[in-house]
Steps between C-alpha positions, in 0.01 A plus 500: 500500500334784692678575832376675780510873682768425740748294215504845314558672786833246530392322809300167489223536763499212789183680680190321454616170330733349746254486811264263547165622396218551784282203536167612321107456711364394174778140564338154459705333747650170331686303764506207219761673328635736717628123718637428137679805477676461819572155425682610191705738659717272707626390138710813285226525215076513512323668167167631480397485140136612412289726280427845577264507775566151626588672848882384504574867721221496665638101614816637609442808629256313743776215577753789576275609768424158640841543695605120399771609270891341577571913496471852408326529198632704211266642247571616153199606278619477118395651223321209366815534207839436420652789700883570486754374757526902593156542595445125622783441759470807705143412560665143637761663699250753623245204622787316609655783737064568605486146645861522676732353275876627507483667139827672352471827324594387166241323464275804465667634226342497162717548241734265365502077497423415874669174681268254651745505800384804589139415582600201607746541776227692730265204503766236531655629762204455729400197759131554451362508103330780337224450262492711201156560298530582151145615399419508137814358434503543108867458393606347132668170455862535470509944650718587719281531765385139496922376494514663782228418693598145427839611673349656747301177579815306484793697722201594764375209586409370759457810663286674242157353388364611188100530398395611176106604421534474103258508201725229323733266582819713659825428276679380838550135377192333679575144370827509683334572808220278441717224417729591870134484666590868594219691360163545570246650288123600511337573131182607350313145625679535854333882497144418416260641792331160645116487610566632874773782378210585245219536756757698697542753223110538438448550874744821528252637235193390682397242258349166652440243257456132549768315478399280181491908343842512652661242350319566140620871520897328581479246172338802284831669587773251545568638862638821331523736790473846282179290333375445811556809653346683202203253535416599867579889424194422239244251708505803829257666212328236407140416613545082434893458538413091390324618165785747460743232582311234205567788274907561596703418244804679311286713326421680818567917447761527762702177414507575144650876585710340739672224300506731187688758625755328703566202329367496145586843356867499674594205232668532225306502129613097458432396831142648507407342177626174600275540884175581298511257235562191715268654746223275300724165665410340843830355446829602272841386460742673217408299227153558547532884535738553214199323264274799640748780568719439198867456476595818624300524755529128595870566604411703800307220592824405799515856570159528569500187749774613662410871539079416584432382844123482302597197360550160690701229398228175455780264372634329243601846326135651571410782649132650613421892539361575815105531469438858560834596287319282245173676491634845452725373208197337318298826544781747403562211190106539440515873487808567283483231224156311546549357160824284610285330708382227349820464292709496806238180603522339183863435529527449855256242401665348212837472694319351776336277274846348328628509872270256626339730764135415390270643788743858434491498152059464501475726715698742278342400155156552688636856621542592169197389396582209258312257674537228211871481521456445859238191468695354198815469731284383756385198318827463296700460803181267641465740810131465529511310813676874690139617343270264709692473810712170435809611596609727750632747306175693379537713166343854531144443540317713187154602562288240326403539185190589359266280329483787137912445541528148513245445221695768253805330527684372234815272666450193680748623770261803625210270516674242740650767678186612536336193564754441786426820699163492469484203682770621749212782575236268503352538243428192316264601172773720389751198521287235320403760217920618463591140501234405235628816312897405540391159409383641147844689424712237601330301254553740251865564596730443152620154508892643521435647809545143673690620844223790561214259453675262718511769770206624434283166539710398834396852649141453374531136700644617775183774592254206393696301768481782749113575393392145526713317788228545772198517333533277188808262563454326192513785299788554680686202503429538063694828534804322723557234215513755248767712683651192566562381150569843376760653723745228327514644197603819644875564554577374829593801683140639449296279768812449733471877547149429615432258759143626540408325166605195610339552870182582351503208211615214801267631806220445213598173381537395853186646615336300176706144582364529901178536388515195264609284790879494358656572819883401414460703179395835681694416787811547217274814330484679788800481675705612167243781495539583843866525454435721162269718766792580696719603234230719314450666878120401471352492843133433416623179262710337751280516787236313220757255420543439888139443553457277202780292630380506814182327395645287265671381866193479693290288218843277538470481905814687536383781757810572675630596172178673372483722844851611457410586136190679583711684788739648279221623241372717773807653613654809402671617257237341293164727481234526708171264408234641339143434474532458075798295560366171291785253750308628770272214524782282483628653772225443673415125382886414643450663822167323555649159400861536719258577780289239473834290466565641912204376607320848466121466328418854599753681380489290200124616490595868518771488194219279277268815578774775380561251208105518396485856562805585232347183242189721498645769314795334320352171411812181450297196512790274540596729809118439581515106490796478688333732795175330481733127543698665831089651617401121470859369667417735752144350557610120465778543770194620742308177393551151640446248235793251348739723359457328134104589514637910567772527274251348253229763579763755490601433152156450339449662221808763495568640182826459501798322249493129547877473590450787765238319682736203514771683625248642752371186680747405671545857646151502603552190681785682661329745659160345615711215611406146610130398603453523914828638561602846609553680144893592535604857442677451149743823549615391862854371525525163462661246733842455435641185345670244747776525242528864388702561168763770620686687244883420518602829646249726686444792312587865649299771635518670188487230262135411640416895444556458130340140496164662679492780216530190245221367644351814418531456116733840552756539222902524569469868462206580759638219769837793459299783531300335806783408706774778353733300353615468161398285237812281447482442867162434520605245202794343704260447786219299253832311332594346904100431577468305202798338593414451855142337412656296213257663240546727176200712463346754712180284458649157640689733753115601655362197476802312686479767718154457631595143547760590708290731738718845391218647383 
């Protein structure tokens, strides 16, 4: 260990590193964490731990000169290493005695063991704390130095309050005070700049941005303050800061030298190897890196989260590299051994791949430019749904391939993989011409390949399904049995993994059994699939489910219900409508009927005219019966006439299932009402009953919270996540409504309470 000018000399110098530094112009004042830092010092421990450049003195320094200390503030600058108790605790003693502390003279000598007493007895001995700063507090697990820093913590309290501004973790037993609720800490994600410290930063060098170019510049760094700082030093030359900003990235000239030199080329040869090889990860954990880094180098894998405030704990035993940190490892990896590349993905990918991390491990077989392995696990592990947007966890989307590549390929799996992001991207030629193609080499698949044919002709289904649900629903509906009567001979884990199959296969059935008139049949179809919709995450196939359901209601005369259906389709977090959105007439249809159903012909009027306007470019002619029946409802309840004669008219010639029209009469009759009389507004509350059916016990405030979500066809996990409870109380809560309304399913537990006016 090197030691310095004045240790030779036989004195340990005190000068410069026990004062507290000047407060610097160049400051970003943080008041965030400067109240968080004063907070912490009313307890005996607070640690800063952060990367290099993360701004942890810069924090303190400007907290020791906000004057809201609990007292004199000693400052000790380390040497950013494991110094000896010689050279270490006369630099205490020497802060200590700066700030005003009663500090014996044996403490400053530095040879020989030195007693914690010593240090100690100054501190303790006064009525108002001091607060020592350790910056750069490097010290080894297990030194001297750390024991007795832990015994200085220990005899001085409460009159001493320690902060240390650390790279790593201090060796000063943290759980123990985190357990005690006695420590306070501030890391790397505590440090990060925010928008407004950000903008602050750019203004002291002149540069005015707007603020979405403010925020992009913050995520493109991770709120590292040296990254940022850098950043701004660079955009005061630049001519178009928010091109230069678009551009920022790790690669960036004075990042790279920055990083490099003071964090890179300081490690030792094991530790480096194992930063750049895992530097192709978004995520690692020690397992992981030892696969990439080998053995040796895998077992500095604790060391190196430990000692590297670059990498952040993301649970579980995972960690992630900051971005920036990231970049400059993948371009010093690119520049030293470019031909490990690839390798390196290969068996990230293959781990990945055995791991069950799907999304990770394509995205690392496509890195290394294998993009066959990565479409064969795709369809072996059915994931084509993550392809076309069925769940909500999207696989990395590929540019689309090109019509030469699709046609030269020789595997099933790269056809369908194909065929599924073409028509992701729109492009539908491309899909029909790779599923015609995939169609052919399934065919010619050897007949002992049973499983991968299996998968293969349930992922070719399942884009038919998605190609043909809106504009061909037969075609579709062929493609739901199929995947239906397959997926059974698959082992059962397989489709349970992927509710999105399922969604897809029931909103299609259900969408097919409405539009035969089968209304109990896709009243079962659709709900199932609705329920599959929430599990697979699959906005845009829920809200369709609602709507269907909703006018599988409305064609029964239940409006109330169909409103609150229609309701929830339309409210977030489901997506935004759409102008391609084939439900969107539906929508439309429902509104027009519930309204007429109030006693409102003109606004019925306006939502048959949005209903036309969609039909017109995405033709349904079921959809198109049903709105020209509410158009003539709507023109019948305007009529006089006997009411027989209009609902007659109405129905005339409607090309509609025989069974649906019978179901539909009597609603008809509903709403035009009888002959002469003032036609009664169907959705208005009715009279009560002189003898109302009252539940035995009157449910609570709560309990009718939960029952209004059930109304809402919400599942036992969403009503939780609505009203912030858990799910086993939201659970206990349906259990005592049931009982309370003498019923057993949610459904019977709507309907009695619609009888019962609660809803």
């Amino acid at each position: 260990m090197d030691t310095c000018p004045e240790e030779q000399h036989g004195r340990p110098s005190v000068g410069p590193s026990v004062t507290v530094p000047a407060l610097p112009r160049w400051l970003v004042p943080r008041p965030r964490l400067t109240d968080r830092l004063s907070w912490g010092a009313c307890g005996p421990l607070t640690v800063v731990v952060g990367p290099v450049g993360a701004g942890k003195t810069a924090l303190a320094v400007e907290w020791a000169h906000t004057g809201r200390t609990p007292g004199p503030v000693a400052w000790v600058t380390c040497d950013g290493r494991d110094e000896p108790p010689g050279v270490f605790w006369p630099r205490v003693a020497g802060a200590l005695a700066a700030a005003g502390a009663d500090v014996p003279p044996s403490v400053a000598v530095p040879d020989g063991p030195l007693p914690v007493a010593g240090p100690a007895a100054g501190p303790a001995a006064r009525h108002d704390p001091v607060v020592l700063v350790l910056d750069d507090f490097q010290t080894e697990p297990g030194s001297p130095t750390a024991e007795r820093v832990l015994g200085l913590l220990k005899h001085a309290a409460p009159a001493l309050r320690l902060v240390v501004l650390a790279r790593r973790d201090p060796p000063l037993h943290l759980h123990r005070y985190r357990l005690s609720g006695e420590l306070t800490e501030l890391r790397t994600r505590d440090l990060a700049f925010d928008d407004r410290e950000t903008a602050a930063l750019l203004a002291q060098h002149g540069v005015e941005v707007p603020r979405q170019v403010v925020s992009a510049l913050r995520e493109r760094a991770d709120g590292w303050a040296a990254g940022l700082r850098l950043a701004a030093m660079s955009m005061e030359k630049q001519s178009s800061p928010e091109q230069f900003v678009a551009q920022f990235a790790g690669d960036d000239e004075a990042v790279v030298s920055y990083l490099v030199e003071e964090v890179l080329d300081v490690q030792p040869p094991g530790m480096r190897r194992l930063l750049l090889t895992t530097s192709v990860l978004e995520l690692m954990n020690a397992e992981l890196a030892t696969e990439l880094a080998g053995e040796e180098a895998g077992r500095h894998f604790a060391a190196l989260v430990r000692e590297n405030s670059f990498l952040q704990p993301a649970g579980h035993g995972w960690y992630r590299c900051h971005r920036m940190f990231a970049d400059v490892l993948r371009m010093r990896l690119r520049h030293e051994t470019p031909a490990l590349v690839p390798e390196l993905h290969r068996r990230a990918a293959a781990w990945l791949g055995d791991h069950g991390l799907l999304a990770e491990a394509v995205r690392h077989w496509s890195a290394a430019g294998d993009r066959r392995r990565a479409d064969r696990l795709i369809v072996h592990r059915l994931a084509i749904g993550q392809v076309l947007g069925l769940t909500g966890d999207r696989l990395p989307d590929g540019p689309a391939r090109q019509p030469a590549e699709a046609a030269g390929a020789d595997e099933p799996e790269t056809l369908l993989v194909a065929a599924a992001t073409a028509l992701a991207h729109g492009d539908d030629g491309l899909c029909a011409d790779s599923l015609a193609g995939a169609g052919r080499l399934v065919a010619d698949l050897p007949a002992d390949q049973e499983d991968r044919v299996i998968r293969c002709r349930v992922t070719h289904a399942v884009i038919r399904m998605a190609r043909h649900r809106s504009r061909a629903p037969d075609l579709a509906r062929s493609a739901a049995a199929e995947t239906e009567s397959l997926c059974p001979r698959l082992p059962r884990a397989t489709p349970a993994a992927h509710p999105e199959i399922p969604a897809l296969a029931l909103a299609v059935r259900g969408h097919g059994q409405l539009r035969d008139g089968s209304l109990q049949a896709a009243s079962a179809s659709l709900t199932a699939g609705l329920k599959a919709a929430c599990a697979a995450g699959n906005g845009v196939l829920r809200r369709d489910c609602l709507v269907d359901l909703a006018l599988l209601e409305t064609l029964r005369g239940r409006f109330r219900a169909a409103d609150e259906l229609v309701t929830r389709a339309c409210r977030p977090p489901l997506p935004a409508w759409t102008a391609a959105d084939p439900s969107r007439p539906s929508l439309h249809v429902v509104r027009a009927w519930i309204a007429l159903a109030r006693g409102e012909p003109a606004q019925a009027r306006r939502e048959l005219g949005s209903a036309r306007a969609v039909l017109r470019t995405a033709p349904d002619p079921f959809v198109a019966e049903v709105c020209s029946l509410v158009a003539g409802l709507t023109e019948a309840a305007e009529r006089s006439g006997p009411q027989a004669g209009r609902i007659g008219d109405t129905l005339a010639g409607r090309r509609l299932p025989a069974e649906l029209l019978r179901v539909v009469e009597p609603v008809c009759a509903t709403v035009l009402g009888a002959s002469g009389a003032p036609r009664p507004r169907v959705l208005a509350r009715p009279a009560p009953a002189l003898v109302a059916p009252d539940p035995v016990e009157r449910l609570s405030a709560r309990e009718r919270e939960v029952l209004g979500r059930l109304a809402q066809m919400m599942t036992t996990e969403e009503i939780a996540t609505d009203l912030y409870l858990s799910v086993n109380t939201v659970k206990t809560h349906l259990k005592s409504v049931y009982r309370k309304l003498a019923v057993t399913r949610r459904s019977a537990a709507v309907r009695r309470a619609r009888e019962l006016e609660l809803l």
